[in-house]
N, C-alpha and C positions, 0 to 999 in steps of 0.2 A: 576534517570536513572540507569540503572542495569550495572555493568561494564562489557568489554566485552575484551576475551583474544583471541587475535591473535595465531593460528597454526603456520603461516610461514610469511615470510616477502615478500610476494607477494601483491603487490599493487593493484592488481584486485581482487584478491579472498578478501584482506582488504574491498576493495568498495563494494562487491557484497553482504558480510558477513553486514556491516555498513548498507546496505542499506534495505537487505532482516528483520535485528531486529528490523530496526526503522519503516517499513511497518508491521510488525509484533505488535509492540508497540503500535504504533498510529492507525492501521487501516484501512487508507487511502494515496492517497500519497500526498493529503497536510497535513495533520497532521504530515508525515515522514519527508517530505520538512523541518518544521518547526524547525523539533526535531534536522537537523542535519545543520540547518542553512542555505539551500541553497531556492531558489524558485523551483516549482510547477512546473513549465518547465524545470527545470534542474533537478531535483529528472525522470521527464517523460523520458528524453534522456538518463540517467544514467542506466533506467530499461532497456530501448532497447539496450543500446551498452550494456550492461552486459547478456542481455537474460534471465531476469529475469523474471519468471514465476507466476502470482499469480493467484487465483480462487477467484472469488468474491461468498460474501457469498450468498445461494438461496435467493431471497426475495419472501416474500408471495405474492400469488396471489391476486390482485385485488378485492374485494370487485365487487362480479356483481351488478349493477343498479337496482333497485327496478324496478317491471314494475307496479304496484299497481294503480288500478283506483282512482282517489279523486273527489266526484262528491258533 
């Protein structure tokens, strides 16, 4: 795990900063969850009270259905 230096001794910006690496790290927010020891539901509430902002990455579109006769 990469170390990480603290700007100021502001306990939210710590949280927002802790939380926005290890979403960054991990990818997901169980994997962040994991990284920083808490559960999956409290990483979730952590992003909302901080306003924390992510873009999930595009995923490909769907494979369309074959419509192909088999006779």
């Amino acid at each position: 795990m990469p170390q990480l230096i603290l700007d100021t001794f502001n306990l939210e910006a710590a949280q927002r900063r802790l939380c926005t690496e290890a979403l960054d790290h991990a990818g997901n927010i169980v994997g962040a969850a994991r990284l920083l020891g808490i559960t999956r539901h409290a990483m979730k509430r952590r992003i909302i009270k901080l306003g924390i902002t992510r873009t999930r990455p595009a995923e490909a579109p769907a494979p369309a259905p074959s419509l192909s006769a088999s006779a």
